[in-house]
LUMTIGU-922343 format. One record per residue: x, y, z of N, C-alpha, C, O in turn; chain; residue number from 1. Coordinates in nm, 4 decimals. Each point is the difference from the previous one (the first is absolute). Layout:
# LUMTIGU-922343
+----------+----------+----------+----------+----------+----------+----------+----------+----------+----------+----------+----------+-------+-----+
!       nu !       nv !       nw !      cau !      cav !      caw !       cu !       cv !       cw !       ou !       ov !       ow ! kette !  nr !
+----------+----------+----------+----------+----------+----------+----------+----------+----------+----------+----------+----------+-------+-----+
!        X !        Y !        Z !        X !        Y !        Z !        X !        Y !        Z !        X !        Y !        Z !     A ! NUM !
...
+----------+----------+----------+----------+----------+----------+----------+----------+----------+----------+----------+----------+-------+-----+
//
This chain:
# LUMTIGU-922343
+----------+----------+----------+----------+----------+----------+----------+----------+----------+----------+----------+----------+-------+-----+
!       nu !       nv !       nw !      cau !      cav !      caw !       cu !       cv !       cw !       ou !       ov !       ow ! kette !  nr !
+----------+----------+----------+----------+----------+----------+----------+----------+----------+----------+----------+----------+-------+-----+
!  -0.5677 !   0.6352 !  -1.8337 !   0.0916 !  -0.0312 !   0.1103 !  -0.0751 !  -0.0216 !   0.1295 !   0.0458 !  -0.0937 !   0.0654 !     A !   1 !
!  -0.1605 !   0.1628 !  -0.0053 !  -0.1155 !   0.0110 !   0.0788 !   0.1182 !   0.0401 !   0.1482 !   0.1206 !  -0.0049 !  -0.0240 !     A !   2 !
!  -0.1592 !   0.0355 !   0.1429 !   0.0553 !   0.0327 !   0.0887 !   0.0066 !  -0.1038 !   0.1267 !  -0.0634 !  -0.1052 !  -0.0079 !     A !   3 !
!   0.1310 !   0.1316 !   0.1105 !  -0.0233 !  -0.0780 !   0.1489 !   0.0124 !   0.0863 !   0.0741 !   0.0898 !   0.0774 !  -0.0329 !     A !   4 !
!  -0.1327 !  -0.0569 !   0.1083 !  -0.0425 !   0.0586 !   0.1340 !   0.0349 !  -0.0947 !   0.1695 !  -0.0156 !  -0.1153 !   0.0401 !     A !   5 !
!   0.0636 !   0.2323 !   0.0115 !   0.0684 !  -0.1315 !   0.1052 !  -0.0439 !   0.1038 !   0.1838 !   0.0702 !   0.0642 !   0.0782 !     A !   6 !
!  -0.1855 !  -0.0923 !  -0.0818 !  -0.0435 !   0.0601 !   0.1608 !   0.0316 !  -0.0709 !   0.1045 !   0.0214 !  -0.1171 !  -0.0311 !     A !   7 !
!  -0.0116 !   0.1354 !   0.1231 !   0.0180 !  -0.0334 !   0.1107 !   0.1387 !   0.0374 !   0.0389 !   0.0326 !   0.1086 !  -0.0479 !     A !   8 !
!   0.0764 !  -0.1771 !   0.1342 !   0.1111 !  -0.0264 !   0.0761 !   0.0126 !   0.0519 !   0.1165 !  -0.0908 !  -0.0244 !   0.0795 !     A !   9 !
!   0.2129 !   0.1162 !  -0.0305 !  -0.0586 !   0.0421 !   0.1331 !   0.1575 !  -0.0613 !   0.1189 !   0.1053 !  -0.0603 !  -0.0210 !     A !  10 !
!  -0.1659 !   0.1132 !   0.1282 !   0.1313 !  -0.0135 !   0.1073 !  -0.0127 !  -0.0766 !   0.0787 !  -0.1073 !   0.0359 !   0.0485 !     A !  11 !
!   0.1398 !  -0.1278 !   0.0099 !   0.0211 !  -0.0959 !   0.0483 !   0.1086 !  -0.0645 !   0.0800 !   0.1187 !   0.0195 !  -0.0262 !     A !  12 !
!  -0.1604 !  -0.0985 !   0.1266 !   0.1510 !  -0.0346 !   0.0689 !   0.0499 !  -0.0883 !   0.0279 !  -0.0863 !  -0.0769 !   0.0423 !     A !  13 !
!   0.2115 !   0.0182 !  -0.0364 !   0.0876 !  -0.0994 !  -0.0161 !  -0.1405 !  -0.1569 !   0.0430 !  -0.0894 !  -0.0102 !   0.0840 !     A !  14 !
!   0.1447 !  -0.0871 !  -0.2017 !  -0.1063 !  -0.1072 !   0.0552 !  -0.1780 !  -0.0003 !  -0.0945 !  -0.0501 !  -0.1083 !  -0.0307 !     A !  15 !
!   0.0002 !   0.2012 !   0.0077 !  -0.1516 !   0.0687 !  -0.0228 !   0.0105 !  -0.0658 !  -0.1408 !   0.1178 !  -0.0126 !  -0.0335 !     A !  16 !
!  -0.2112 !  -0.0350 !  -0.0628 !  -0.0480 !  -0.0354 !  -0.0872 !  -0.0618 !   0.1185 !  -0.0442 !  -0.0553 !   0.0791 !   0.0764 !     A !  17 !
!   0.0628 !  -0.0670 !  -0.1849 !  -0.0817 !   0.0996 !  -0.1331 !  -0.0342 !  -0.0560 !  -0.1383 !   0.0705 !  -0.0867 !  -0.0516 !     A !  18 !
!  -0.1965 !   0.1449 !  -0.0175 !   0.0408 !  -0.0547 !  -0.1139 !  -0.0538 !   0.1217 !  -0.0732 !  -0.0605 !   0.0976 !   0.0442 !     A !  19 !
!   0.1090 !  -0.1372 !  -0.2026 !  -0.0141 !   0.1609 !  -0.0568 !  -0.0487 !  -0.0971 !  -0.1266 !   0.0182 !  -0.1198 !  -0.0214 !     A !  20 !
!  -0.0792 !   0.2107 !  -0.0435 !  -0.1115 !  -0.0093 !  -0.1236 !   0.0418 !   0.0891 !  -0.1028 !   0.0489 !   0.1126 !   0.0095 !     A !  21 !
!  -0.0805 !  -0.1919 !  -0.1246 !   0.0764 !   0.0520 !  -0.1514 !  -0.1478 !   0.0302 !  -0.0921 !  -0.0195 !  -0.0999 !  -0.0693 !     A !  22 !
!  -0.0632 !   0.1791 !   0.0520 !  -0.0837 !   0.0219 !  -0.0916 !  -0.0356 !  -0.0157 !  -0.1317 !  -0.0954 !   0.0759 !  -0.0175 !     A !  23 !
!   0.1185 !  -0.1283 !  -0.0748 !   0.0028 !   0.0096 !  -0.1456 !  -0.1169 !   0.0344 !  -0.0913 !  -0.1118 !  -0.0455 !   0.0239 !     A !  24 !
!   0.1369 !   0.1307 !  -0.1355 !  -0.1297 !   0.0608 !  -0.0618 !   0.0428 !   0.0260 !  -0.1200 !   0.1144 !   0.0453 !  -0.0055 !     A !  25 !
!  -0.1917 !  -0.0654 !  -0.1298 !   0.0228 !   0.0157 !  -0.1382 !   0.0940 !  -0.1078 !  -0.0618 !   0.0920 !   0.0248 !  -0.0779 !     A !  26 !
!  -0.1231 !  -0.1318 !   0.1175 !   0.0872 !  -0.1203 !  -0.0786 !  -0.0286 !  -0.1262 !   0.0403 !  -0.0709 !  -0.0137 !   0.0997 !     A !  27 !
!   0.1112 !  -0.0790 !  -0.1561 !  -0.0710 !  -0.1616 !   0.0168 !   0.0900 !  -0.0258 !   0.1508 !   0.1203 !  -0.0230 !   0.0123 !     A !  28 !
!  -0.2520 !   0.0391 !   0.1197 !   0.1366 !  -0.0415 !   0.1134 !  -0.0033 !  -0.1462 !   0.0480 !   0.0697 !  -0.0428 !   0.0920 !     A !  29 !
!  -0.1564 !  -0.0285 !  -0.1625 !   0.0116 !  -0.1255 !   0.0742 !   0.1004 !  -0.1009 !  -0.0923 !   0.0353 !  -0.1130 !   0.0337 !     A !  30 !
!   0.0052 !   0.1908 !  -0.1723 !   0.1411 !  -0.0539 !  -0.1061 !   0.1003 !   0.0330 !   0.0468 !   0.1060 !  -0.0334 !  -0.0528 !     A !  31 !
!  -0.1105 !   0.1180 !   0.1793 !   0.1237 !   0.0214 !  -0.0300 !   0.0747 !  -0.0058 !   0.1513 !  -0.0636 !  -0.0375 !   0.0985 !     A !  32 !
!   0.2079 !   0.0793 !  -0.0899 !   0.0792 !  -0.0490 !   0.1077 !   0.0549 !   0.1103 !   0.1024 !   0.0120 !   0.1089 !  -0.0562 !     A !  33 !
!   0.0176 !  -0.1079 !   0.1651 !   0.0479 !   0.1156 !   0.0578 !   0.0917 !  -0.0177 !   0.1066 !   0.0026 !  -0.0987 !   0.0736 !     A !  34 !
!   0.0673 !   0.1898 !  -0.0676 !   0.1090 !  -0.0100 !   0.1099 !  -0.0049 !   0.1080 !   0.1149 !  -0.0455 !   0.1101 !  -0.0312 !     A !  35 !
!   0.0987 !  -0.1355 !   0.1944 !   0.0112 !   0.1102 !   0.0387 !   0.1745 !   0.0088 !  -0.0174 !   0.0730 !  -0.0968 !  -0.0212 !     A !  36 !
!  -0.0326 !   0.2296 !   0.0353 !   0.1143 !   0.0477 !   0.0193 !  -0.0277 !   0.0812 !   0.1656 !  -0.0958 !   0.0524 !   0.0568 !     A !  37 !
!   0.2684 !  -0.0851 !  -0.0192 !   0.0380 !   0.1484 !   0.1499 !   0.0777 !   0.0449 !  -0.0502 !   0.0706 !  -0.0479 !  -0.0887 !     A !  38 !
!  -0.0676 !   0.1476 !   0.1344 !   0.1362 !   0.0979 !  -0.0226 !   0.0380 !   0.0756 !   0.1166 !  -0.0441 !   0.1124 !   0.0242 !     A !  39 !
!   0.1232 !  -0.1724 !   0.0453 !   0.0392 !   0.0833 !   0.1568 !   0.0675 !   0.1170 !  -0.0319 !   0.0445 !   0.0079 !  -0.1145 !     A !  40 !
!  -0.0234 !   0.1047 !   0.2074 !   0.0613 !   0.0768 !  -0.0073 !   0.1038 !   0.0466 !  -0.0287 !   0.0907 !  -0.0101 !   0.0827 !     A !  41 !
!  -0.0662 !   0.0769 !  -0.2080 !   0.1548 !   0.0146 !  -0.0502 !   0.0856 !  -0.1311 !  -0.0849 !   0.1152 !  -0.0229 !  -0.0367 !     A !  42 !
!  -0.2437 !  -0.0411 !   0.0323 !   0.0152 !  -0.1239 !  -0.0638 !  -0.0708 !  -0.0302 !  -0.1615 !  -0.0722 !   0.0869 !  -0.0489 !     A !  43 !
!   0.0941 !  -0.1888 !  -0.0105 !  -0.0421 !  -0.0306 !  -0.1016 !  -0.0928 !  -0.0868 !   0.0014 !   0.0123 !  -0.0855 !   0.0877 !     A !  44 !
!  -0.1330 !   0.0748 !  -0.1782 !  -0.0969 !  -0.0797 !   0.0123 !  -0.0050 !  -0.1321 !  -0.0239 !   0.0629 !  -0.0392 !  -0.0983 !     A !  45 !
!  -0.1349 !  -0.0576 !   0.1777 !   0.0603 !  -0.1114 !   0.0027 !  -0.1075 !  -0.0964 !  -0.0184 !  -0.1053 !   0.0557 !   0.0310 !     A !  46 !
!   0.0858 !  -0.1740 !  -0.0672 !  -0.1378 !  -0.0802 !  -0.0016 !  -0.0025 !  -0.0759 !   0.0723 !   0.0900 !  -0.0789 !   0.0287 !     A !  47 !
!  -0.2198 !   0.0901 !   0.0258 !  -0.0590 !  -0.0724 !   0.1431 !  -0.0832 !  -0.1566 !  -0.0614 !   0.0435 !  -0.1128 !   0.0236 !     A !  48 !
!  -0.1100 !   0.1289 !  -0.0666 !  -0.0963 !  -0.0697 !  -0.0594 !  -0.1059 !  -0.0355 !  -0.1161 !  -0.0872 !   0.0864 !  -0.0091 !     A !  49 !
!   0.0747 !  -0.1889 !  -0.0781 !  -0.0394 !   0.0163 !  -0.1320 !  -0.1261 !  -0.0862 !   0.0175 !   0.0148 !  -0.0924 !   0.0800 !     A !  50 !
!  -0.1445 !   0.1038 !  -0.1420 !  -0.1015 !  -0.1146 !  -0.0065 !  -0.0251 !   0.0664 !  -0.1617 !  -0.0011 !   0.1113 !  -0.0525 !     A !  51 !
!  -0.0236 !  -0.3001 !  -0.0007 !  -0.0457 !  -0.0034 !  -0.1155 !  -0.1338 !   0.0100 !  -0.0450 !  -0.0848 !   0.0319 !   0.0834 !     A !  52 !
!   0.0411 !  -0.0597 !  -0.2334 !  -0.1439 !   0.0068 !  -0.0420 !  -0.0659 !  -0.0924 !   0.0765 !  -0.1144 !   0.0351 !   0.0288 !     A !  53 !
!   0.1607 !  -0.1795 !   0.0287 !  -0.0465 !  -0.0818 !   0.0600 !   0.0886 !   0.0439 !   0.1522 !   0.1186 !   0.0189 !   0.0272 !     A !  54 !
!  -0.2717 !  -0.0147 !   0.0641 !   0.0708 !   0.0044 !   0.1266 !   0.0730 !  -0.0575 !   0.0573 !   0.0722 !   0.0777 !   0.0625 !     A !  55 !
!  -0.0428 !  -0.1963 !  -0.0434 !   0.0772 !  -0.1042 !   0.0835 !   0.1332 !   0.0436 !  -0.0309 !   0.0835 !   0.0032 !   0.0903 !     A !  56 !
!  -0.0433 !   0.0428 !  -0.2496 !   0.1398 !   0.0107 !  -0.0773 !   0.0286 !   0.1683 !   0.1022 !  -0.0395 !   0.1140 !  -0.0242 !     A !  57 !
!   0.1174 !  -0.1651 !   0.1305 !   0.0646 !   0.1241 !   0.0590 !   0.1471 !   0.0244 !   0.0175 !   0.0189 !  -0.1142 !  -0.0419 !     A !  58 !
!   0.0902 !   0.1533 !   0.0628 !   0.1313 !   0.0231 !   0.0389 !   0.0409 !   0.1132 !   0.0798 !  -0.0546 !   0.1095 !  -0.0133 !     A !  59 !
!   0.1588 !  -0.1331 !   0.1051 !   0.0334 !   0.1086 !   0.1369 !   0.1462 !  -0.0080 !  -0.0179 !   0.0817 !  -0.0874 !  -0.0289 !     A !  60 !
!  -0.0811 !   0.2213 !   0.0594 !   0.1626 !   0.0660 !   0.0518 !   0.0374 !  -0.0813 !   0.0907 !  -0.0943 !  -0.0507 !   0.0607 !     A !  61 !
!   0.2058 !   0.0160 !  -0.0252 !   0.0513 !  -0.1020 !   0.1494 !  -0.0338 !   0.0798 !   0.1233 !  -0.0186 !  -0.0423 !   0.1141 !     A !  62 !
!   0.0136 !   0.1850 !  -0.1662 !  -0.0527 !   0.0756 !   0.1526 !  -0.1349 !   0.0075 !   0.0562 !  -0.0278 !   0.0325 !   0.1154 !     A !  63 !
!  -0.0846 !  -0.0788 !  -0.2449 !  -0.0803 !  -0.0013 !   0.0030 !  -0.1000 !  -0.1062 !   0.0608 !  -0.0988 !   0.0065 !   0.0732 !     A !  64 !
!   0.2095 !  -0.1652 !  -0.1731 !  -0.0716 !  -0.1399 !   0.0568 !   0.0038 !  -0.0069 !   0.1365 !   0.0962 !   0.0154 !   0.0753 !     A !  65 !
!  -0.2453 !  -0.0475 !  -0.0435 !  -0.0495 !  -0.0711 !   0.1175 !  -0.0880 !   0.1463 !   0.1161 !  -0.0711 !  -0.0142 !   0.0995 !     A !  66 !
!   0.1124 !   0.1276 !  -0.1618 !  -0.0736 !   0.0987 !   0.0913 !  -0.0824 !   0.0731 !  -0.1293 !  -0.1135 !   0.0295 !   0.0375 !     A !  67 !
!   0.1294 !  -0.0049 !  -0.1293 !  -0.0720 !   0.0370 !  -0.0550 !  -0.1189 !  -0.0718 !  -0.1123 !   0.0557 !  -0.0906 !  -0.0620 !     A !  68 !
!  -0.1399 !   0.1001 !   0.0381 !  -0.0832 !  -0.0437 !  -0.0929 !  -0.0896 !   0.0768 !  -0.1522 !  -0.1075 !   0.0567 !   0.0197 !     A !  69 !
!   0.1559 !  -0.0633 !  -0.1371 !  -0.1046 !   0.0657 !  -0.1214 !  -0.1024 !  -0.1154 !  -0.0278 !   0.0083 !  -0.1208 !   0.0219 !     A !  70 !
!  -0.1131 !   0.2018 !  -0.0803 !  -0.1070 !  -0.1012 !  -0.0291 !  -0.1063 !   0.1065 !  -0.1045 !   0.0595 !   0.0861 !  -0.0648 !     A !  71 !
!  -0.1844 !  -0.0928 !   0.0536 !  -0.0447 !   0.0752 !  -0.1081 !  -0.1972 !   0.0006 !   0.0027 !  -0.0469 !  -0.1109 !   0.0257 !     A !  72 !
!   0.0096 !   0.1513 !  -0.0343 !  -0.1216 !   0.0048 !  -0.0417 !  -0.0878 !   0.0710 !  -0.1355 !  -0.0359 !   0.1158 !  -0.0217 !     A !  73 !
!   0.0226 !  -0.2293 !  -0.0469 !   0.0091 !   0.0667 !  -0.1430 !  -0.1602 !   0.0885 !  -0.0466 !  -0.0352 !   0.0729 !  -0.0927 !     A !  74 !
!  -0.0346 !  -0.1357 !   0.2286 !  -0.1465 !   0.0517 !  -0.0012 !  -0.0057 !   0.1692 !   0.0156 !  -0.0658 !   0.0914 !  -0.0498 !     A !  75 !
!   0.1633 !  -0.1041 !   0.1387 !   0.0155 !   0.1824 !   0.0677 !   0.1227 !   0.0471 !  -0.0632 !   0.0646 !   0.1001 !   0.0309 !     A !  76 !
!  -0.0387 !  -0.1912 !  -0.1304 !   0.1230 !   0.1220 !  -0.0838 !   0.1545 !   0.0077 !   0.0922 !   0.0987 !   0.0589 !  -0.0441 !     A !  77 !
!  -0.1020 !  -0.1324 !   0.1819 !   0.1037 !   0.0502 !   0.0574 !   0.1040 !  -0.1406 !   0.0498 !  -0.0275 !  -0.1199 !   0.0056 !     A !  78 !
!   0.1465 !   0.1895 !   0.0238 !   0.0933 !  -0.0693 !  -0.0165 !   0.0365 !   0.0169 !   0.1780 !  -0.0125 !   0.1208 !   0.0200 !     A !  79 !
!   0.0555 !  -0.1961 !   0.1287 !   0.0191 !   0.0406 !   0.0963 !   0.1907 !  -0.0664 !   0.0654 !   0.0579 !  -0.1054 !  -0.0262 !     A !  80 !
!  -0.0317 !   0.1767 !   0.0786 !   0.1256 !  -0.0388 !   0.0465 !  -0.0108 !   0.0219 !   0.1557 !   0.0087 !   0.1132 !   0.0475 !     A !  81 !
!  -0.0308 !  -0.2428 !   0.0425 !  -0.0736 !  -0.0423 !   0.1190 !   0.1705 !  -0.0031 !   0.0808 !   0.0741 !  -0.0838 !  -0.0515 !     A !  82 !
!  -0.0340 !   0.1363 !   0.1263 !   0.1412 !   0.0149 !   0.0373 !  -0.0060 !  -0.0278 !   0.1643 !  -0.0631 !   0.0869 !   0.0602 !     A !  83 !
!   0.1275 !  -0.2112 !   0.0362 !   0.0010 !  -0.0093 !   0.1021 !   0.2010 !   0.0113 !   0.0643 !   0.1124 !  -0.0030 !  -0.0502 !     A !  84 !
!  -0.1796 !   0.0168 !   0.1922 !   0.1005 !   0.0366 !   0.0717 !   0.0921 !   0.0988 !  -0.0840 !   0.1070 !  -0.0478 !  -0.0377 !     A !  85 !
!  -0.1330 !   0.1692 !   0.0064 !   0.0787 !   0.0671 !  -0.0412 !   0.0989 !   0.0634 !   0.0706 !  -0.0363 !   0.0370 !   0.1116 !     A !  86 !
!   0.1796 !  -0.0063 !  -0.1491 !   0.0887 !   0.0402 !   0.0540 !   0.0195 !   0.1605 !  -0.0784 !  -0.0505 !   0.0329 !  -0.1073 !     A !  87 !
!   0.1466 !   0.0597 !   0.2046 !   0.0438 !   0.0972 !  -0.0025 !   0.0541 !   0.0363 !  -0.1746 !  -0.0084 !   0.1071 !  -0.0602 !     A !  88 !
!   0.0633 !  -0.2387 !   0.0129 !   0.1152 !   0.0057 !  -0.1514 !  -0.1377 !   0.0107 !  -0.0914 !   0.0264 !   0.0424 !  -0.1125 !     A !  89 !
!  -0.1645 !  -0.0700 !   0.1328 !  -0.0902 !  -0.0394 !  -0.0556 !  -0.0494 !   0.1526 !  -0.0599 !  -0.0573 !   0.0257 !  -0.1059 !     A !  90 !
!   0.0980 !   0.0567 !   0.2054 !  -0.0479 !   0.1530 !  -0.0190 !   0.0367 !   0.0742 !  -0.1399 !   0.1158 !  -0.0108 !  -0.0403 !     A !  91 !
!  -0.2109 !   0.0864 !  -0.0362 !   0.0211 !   0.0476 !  -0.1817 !  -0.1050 !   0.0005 !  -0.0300 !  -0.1006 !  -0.0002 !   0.0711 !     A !  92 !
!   0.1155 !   0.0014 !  -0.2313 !  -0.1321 !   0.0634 !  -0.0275 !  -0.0182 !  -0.1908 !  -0.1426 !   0.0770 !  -0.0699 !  -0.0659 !     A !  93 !
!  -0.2006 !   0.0753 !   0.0903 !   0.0182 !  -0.1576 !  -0.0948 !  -0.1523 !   0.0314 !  -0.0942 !  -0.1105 !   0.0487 !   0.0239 !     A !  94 !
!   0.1769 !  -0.1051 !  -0.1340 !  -0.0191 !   0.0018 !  -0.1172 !  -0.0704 !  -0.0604 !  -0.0842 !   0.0665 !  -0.0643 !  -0.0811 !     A !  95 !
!  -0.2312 !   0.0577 !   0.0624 !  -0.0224 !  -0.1597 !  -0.1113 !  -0.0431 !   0.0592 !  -0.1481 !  -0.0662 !   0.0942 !  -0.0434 !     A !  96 !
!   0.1594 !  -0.2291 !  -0.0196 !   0.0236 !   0.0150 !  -0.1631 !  -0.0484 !  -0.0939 !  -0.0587 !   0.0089 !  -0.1178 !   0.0345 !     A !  97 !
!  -0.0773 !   0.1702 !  -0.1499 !  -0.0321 !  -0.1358 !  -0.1014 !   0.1094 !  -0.0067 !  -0.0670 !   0.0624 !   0.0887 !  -0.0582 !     A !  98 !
!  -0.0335 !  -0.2489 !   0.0747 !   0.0638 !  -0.0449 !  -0.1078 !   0.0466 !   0.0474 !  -0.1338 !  -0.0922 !   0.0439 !  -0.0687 !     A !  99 !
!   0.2054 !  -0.0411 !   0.0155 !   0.0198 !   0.0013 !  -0.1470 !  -0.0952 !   0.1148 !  -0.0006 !  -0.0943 !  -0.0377 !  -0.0696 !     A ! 100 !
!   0.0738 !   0.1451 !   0.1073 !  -0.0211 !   0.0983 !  -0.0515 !   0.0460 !   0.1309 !   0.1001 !   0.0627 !  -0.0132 !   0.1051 !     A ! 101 !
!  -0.1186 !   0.1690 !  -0.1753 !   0.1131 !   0.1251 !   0.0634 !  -0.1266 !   0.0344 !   0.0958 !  -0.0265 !   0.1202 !  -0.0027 !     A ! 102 !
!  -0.0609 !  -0.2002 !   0.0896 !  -0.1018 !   0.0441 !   0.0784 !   0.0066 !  -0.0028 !   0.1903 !  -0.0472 !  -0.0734 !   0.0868 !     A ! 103 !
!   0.0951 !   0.1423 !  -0.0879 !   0.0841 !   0.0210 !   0.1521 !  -0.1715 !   0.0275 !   0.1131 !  -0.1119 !  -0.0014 !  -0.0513 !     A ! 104 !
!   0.1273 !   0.0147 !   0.1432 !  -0.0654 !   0.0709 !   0.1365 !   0.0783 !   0.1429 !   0.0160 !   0.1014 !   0.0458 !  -0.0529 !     A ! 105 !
!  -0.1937 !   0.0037 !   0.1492 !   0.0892 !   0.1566 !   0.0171 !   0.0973 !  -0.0404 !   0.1042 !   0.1106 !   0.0540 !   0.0008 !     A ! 106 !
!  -0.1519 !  -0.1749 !   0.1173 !   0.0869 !  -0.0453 !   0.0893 !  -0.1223 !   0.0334 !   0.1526 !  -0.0855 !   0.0840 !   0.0280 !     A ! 107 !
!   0.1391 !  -0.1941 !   0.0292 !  -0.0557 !   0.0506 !   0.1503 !   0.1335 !   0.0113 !   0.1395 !   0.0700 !  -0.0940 !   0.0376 !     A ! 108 !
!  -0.0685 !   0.1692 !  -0.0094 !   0.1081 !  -0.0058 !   0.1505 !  -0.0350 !  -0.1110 !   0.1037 !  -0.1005 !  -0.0062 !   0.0708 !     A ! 109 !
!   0.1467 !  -0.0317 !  -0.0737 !   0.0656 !  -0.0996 !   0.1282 !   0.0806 !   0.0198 !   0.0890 !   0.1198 !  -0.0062 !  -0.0277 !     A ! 110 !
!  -0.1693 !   0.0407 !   0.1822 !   0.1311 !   0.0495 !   0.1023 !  -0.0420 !  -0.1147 !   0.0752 !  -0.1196 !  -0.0290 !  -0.0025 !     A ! 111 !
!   0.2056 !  -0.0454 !   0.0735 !   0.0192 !  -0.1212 !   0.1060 !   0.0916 !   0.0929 !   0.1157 !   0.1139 !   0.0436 !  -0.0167 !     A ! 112 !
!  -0.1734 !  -0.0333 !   0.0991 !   0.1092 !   0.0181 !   0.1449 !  -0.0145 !  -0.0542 !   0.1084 !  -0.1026 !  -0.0338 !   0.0588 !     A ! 113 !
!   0.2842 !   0.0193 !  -0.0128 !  -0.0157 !  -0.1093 !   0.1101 !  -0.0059 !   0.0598 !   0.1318 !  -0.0124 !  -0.0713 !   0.0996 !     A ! 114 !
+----------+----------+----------+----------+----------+----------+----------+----------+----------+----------+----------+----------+-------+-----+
//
């Protein structure tokens, strides 16, 4: 199943760009696909963004297109979710998953305040 690891995130305020990094270890990561998920508070988890085995092949949440960006580096194993002008709704803890399989992140927090 191999794991992901997801360091970084952090507090930030209305407007500020972040980006957060997905780790992957013990499995073929440049086969395979990943998504981030948010999950705001008291809320259910939701998908932000997907990039495929081939980079270019990407797809976004409608909340996502145009401020946020996934992309991948298959040299360093890691997967990044590059997030601009973030807003307040943006705040949770987000999530990256491989594809078609049960291999989650532990999650990183995300607070935006305005």
């Amino acid at each position: 199943q191999g794991r992901l690891v997801e360091p970084g995130g952090g507090s930030v305020q209305l407007g500020d760009s972040l980006r957060l990094s997905c780790v992957g270890a013990g499995f073929p990561f440049s086969g395979a696909a990943f998504s981030w998920y948010h999950q705001a508070p008291g809320k259910e988890r939701k998908h932000v963004a997907t990039i495929y085995s081939t980079p270019t092949l990407t797809k976004y949440s409608d909340s996502a297109k145009g401020r946020f960006t996934i992309s991948r580096n298959n040299r360093e194993n890691t997967v990044y979710l590059q997030m601009t002008n973030l807003k307040p709704e943006d705040t949770g803890v987000y999530y990256c998953h491989r594809m078609n399989c049960a291999t989650w992140g532990q999650g990183t927090q995300v607070t935006v305040s305005s």
